[in-house]
C-alpha positions in Angstrom: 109.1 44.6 77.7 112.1 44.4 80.3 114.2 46.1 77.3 111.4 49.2 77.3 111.4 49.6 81.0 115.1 49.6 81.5 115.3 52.2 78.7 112.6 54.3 80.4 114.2 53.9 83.6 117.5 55.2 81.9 115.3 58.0 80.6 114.0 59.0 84.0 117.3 58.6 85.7 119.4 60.9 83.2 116.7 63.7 83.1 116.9 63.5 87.2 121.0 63.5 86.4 120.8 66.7 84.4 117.7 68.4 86.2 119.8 68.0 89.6 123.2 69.3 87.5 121.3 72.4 86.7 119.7 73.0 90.0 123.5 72.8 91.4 124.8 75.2 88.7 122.1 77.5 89.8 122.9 77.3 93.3 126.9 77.5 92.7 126.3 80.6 90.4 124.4 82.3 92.8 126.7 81.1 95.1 129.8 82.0 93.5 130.1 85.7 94.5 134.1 86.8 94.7 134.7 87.5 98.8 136.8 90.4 99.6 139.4 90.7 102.4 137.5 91.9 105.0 139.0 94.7 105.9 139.7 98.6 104.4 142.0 98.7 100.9 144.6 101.2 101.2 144.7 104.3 99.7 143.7 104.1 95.8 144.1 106.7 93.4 141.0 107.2 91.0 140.3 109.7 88.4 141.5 113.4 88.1 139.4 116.1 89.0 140.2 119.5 86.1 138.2 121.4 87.7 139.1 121.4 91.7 142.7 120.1 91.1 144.1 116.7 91.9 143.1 113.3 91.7 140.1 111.7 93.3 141.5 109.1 96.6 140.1 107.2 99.2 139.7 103.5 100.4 136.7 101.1 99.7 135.7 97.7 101.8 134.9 94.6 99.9 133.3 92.0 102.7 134.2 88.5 102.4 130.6 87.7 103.7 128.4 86.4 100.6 125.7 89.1 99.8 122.1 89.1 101.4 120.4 91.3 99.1 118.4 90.8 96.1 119.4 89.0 93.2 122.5 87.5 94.7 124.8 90.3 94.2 126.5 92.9 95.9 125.1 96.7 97.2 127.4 99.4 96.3 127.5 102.5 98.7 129.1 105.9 98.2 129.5 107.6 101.8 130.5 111.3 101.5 132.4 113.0 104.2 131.7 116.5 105.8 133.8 119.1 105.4 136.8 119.7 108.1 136.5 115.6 108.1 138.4 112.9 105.3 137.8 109.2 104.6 140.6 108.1 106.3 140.0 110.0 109.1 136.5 110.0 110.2 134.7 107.6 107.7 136.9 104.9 108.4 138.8 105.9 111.9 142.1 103.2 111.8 142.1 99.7 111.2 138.9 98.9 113.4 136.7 101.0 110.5 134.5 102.2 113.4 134.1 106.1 112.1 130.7 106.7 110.3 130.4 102.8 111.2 130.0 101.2 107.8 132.0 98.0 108.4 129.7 96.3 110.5 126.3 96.6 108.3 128.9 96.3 105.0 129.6 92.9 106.8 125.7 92.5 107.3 124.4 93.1 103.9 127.5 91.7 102.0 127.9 95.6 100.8 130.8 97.4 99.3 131.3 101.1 100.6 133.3 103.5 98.6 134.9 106.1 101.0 136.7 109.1 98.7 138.4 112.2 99.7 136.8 115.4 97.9 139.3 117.0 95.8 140.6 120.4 96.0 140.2 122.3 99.4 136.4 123.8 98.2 135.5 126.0 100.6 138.5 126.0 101.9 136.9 123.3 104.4 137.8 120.0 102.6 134.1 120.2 101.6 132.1 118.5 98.6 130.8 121.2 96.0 127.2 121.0 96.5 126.8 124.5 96.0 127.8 124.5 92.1 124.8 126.1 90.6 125.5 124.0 87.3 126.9 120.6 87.8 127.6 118.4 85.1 127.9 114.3 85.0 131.6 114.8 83.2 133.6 117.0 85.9 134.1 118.5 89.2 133.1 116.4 91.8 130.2 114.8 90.7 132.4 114.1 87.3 135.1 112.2 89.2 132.4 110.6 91.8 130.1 109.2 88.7 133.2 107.9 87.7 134.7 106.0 90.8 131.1 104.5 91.0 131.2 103.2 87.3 134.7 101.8 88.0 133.4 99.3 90.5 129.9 98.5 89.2 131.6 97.8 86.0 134.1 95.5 87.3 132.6 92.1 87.7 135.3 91.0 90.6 133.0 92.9 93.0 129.7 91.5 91.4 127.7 94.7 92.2 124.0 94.9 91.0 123.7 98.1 88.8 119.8 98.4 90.0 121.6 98.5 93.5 123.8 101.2 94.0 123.7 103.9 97.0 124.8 107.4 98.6 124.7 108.9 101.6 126.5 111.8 103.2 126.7 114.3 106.0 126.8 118.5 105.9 128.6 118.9 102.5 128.6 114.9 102.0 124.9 115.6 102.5 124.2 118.1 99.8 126.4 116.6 97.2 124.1 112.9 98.1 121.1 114.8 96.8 123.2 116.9 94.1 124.1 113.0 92.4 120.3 111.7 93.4 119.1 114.9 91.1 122.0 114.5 88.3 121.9 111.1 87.8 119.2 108.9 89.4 119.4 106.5 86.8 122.2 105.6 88.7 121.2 105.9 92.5 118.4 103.7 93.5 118.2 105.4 97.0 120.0 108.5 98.7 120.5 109.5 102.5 121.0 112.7 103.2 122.2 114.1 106.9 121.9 117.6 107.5 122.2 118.4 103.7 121.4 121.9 102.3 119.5 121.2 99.4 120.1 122.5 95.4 120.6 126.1 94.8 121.3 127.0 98.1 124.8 129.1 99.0 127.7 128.7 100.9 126.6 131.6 102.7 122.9 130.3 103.2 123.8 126.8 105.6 122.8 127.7 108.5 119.1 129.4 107.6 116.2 128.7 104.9 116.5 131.8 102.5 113.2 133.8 102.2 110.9 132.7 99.3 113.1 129.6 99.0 111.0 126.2 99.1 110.7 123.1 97.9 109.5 123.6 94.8 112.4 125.4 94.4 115.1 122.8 94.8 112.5 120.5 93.4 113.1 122.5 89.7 116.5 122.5 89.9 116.4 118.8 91.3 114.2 118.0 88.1 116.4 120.4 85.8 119.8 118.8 86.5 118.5 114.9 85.4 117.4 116.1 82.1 116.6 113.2 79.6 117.0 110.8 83.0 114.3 112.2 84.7 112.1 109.1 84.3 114.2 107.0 86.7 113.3 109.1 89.2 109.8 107.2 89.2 111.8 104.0 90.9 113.9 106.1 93.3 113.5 106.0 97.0 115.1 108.8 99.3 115.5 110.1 103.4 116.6 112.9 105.6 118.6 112.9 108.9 118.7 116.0 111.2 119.6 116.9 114.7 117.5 118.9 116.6 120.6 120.6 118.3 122.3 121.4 115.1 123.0 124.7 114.4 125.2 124.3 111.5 122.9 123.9 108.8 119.4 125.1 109.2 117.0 122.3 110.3 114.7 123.3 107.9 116.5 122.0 105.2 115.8 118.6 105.9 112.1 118.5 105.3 112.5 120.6 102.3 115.4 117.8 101.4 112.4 115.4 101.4 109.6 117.1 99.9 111.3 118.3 97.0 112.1 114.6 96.0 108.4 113.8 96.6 107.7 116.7 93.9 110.1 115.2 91.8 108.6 111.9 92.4 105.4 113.0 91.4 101.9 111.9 92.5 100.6 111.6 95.4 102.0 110.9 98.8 100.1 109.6 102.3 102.5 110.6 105.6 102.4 107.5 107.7 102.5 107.6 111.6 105.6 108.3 113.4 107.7 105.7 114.2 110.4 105.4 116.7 114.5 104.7 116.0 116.7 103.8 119.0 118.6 106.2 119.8 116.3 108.9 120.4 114.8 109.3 116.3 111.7 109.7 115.4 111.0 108.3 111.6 108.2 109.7 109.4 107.5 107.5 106.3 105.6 108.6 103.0 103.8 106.1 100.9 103.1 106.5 97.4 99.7 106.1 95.9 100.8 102.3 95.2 101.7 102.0 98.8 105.5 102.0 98.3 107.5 103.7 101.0 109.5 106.6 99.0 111.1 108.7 101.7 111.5 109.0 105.1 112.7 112.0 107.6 114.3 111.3 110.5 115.0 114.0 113.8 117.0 113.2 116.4 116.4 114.6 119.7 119.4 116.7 120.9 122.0 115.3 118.1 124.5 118.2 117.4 125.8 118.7 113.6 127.2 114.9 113.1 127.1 111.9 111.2 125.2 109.5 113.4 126.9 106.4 113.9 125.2 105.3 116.7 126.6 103.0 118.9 130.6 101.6 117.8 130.8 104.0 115.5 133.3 107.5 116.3 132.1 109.6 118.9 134.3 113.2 117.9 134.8 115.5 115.2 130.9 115.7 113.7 130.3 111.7 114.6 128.0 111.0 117.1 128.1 107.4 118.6 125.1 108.5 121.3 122.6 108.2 119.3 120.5 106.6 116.1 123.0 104.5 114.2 121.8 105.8 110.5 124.2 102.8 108.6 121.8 100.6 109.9 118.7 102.4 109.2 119.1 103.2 106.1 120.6 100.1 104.7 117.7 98.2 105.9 115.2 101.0 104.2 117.1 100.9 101.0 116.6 97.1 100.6 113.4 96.5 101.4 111.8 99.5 99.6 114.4 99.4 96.2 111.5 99.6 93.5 114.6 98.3 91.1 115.3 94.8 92.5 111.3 93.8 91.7 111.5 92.3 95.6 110.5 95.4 97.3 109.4 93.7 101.0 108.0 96.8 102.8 104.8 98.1 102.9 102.3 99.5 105.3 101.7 96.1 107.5 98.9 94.5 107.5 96.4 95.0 110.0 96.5 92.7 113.3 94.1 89.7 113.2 92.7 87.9 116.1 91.8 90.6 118.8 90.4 89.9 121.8 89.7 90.7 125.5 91.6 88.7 127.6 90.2 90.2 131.2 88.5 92.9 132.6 88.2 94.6 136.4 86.8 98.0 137.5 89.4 99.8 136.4 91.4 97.6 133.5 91.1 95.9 130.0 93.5 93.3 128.7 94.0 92.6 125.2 95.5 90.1 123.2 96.3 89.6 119.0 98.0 87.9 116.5 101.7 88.6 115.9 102.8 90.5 112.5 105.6 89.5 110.8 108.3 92.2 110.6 106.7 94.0 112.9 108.8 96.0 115.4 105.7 97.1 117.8 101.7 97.8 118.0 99.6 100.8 118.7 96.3 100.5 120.9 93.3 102.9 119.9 90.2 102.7 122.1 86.9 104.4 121.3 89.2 105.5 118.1 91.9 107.2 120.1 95.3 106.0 120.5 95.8 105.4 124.2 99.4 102.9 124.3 101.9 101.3 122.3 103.7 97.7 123.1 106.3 95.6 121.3 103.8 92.2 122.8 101.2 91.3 121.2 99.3 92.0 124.5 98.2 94.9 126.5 96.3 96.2 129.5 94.3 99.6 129.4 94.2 101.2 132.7 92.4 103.9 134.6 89.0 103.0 133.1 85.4 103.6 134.7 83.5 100.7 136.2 80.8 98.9 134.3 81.5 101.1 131.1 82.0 100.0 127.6 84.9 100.6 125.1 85.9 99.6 122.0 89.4 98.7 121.3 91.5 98.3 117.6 95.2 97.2 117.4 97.5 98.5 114.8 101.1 97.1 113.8 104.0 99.3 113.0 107.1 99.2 111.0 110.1 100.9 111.6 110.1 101.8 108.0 106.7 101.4 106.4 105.1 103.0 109.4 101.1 101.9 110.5 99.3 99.0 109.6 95.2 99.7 109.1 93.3 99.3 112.6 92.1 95.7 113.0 88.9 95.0 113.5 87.0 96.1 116.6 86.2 94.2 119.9 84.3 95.7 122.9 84.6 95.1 126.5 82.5 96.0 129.8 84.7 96.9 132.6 83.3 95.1 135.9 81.0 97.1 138.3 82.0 98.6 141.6 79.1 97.3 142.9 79.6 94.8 145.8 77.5 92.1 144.8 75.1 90.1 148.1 72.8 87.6 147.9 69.9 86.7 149.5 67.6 83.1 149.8 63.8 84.0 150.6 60.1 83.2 150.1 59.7 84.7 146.8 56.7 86.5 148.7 59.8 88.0 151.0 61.9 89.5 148.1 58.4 91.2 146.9 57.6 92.7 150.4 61.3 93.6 150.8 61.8 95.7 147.3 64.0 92.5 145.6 61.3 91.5 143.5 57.9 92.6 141.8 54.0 90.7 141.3 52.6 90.4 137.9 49.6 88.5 138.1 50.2 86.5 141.2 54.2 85.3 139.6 57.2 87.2 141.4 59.4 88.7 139.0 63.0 89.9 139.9 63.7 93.3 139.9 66.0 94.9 136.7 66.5 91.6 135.2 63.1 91.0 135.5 63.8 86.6 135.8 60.6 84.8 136.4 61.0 83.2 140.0 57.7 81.1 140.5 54.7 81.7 142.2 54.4 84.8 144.7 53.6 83.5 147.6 55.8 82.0 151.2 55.9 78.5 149.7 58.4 79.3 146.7 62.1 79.8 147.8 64.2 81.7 145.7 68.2 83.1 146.0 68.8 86.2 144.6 72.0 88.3 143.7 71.8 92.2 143.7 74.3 92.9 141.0 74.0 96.4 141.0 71.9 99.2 142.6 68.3 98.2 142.0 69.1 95.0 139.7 68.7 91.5 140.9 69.4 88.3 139.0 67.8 84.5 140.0 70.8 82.9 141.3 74.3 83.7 143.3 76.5 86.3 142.7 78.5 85.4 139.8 
């Protein structure tokens, strides 16, 4: 018997061994992502571009922080320059990296951002060619850019999730981000586009919408230029930036940036409510018929033509440091809506629970709820009309009429998923302005003076209509005028 035990214990103890060993080799191999230095490379040297002369250069930023998205692997993220700006220049700005102001959410998110120079001098502006009427995945631009991307993803020293890969891009930068969305979204999971024109659009054409063009139209040419990878685009998530002081490219485009990819998309699409970005944005979300978030269009109040960097970033030459910092924004919308990770984490919140009326006066009603997680504020609706916001989960409604009734319904919003369903309703009675006396008496008193009423020799008081005892000088009652012509049996309260 002790020989059977001891083996069973030896049993038990070396399955524990080897379960233990395997939960450690789990941890190390998710832990056991390669770190980079930290800093900018210098200038590489990539592919050769036939078709606009030269080779493809630029810098890229591996983070030694560990990744924090999905899967345990590293973001990649191609960020285009406009044109009259480079890489070196005004992407990355010196040694500090502030310029589009990458570094700091690459350091975040354990990202690595690709930062190329376009080739040639298209335009004769140092611009990207996102006018070519007929791109093609083996040249030009997006030729040498599909390839720089493939270089790193295929690399495994940089450990970069295929299902995780990015671009975003301002003016020209802008136009080619939604030219590579169209041409190969079974490569991009999610574009950002800043001030963008969108496909099919001239050179000539940047700073107005043609007549007759829409976005049907770019959304054929979108659809036309994927081909046999259209059916990625079914798990591809995309945005728009814009200024509403730019006058460089036509602020129109930026909606029709948006909607086209919806069309592509396909389905149908529910706008969500506006949503606020620091730094003067304004974000408006659309939800799929499955409730995923698949684009969002952001303007910012009195932002010129610029990359916005938002605070530490550049604040010259098309980069604005004054206002929404877009690095963040959309980093944060790309990983929590990817639809190719399987761990999407943002969808219309869930409505508040646990409303309730906290206090009332004449004029006020205070309100309290239940915190949302992930929530970055709440809208108030009373009588079904939105009437505040707060980042608390409390509020009081002013300016109200005395001893009237509302009801009031909470809603939580996401800086990205936009408005939770209203919670459920709770009504609330503001106080009256009536000044409340009372007065002790013979119930046969409060008859003769008006307080109170005789039905069949019991005095009643008047509104409430309380039973107070027998009507005559012997019965002593207190009563409490509560309002013109009502009286309750008691003090005032």
């Amino acid at each position: 018997m002790a020989y059977r035990n001891a083996r069973r214990l030896s049993r038990w103890i070396a399955g524990l061994i080897a379960a233990c060993t395997l939960a450690s080799l789990s941890f190390v191999t998710r832990a056991a992502v390669p770190a980079g230095p930290g800093a900018w490379s210098s200038q590489q040297t990539w592919a050769a571009d036939t078709v606009n002369g030269g080779n493809l250069t630029g810098y890229f930023y591996w983070p030694a922080t560990q990744p924090t998205t999905p899967n345990g692997k590293r973001a990649l993220v191609l960020v285009l320059h406009g044109c009259q700006q480079t890489a070196s220049g005004d992407v990355i700005d010196g040694a500090n990296g502030a310029g589009f102001n990458w570094k700091t959410i690459a350091d975040q998110y354990g990202a690595i951002i690709l930062a190329p120079n376009a080739t040639g001098n298209v335009y004769y502006n140092h611009c990207w060619d996102y006018a070519n009427t007929s791109p093609n995945r083996a040249s030009g631009h997006v030729g040498v850019l599909l390839d720089l991307v493939q270089r790193f993803v295929a690399n495994s020293q940089y450990a970069i999730d295929p299902n995780q890969v990015y671009v975003a891009g301002l003016s020209s930068g802008g136009g080619m981000t939604m030219v590579l969305g169209c041409i190969a979204p079974d490569i991009f999971a999610g574009i950002g586009i800043n001030a963008g024109p969108p496909p099919g659009t001239t050179t000539a054409q940047i700073s107005y919408v043609p007549p007759g063009y829409t976005a049907a139209t770019a959304a054929n040419n979108c659809k036309a230029w994927a081909g046999s990878n259209a059916g990625r685009f079914s798990t591809q998530i995309a945005g728009a930036v814009w200024g509403t002081s730019d006058y460089t490219v036509a602020q129109g485009y930026g909606p029709i940036d948006t909607a086209a990819l919806r069309l592509v998309y396909g389905g149908t699409f529910t706008q969500g409510a506006q949503v606020s970005v620091p730094g003067g944005g304004v974000n408006t979300p659309y939800t799929d018929s499955s409730g995923h978030v698949r684009t969002h269009e952001i303007t910012v109040s009195g932002m010129a033509h610029a990359w916005p960097a938002g605070a530490g970033g550049n604040n010259i030459n098309y980069v604005d440091a004054t206002h929404i910092n877009y690095p963040a924004f959309v980093m944060d919308y790309w990983v929590k809506n990817n639809l190719r990770t399987g761990s999407v984490t943002t969808q219309p919140g869930g409505a508040p629970t646990g409303l309730a009326v906290t206090g009332t006066t004449q004029t006020t009603v205070s309100l309290a709820w239940n915190a949302v997680a992930n929530a970055s504020g709440y809208n108030v609706y009373r009588n079904g009309v939105k009437v505040g916001s707060t980042a608390s989960t409390s509020y009081t409604d002013t300016g109200l009429n005395a001893a009237t009734t509302y009801s009031y319904t909470v809603t939580e919003i996401d800086p990205q998923a936009g408005e939770s369903a209203q919670s459920s309703a709770v009504s609330a009675t503001t106080q009256s302005s009536f000044a409340c006396t009372a007065t002790t008496g013979s119930n046969y008193a409060h008859v003769l003076a008006g307080r109170a009423h005789d039905s069949g020799g019991i005095a009643y008081a008047n509104g409430s209509n309380q039973s107070m005892g027998l009507d005559n000088v012997f019965y002593t009652t207190t009563l409490a005028q509560t309002a013109a012509g009502y009286y309750i049996v008691g003090n005032c309260p």
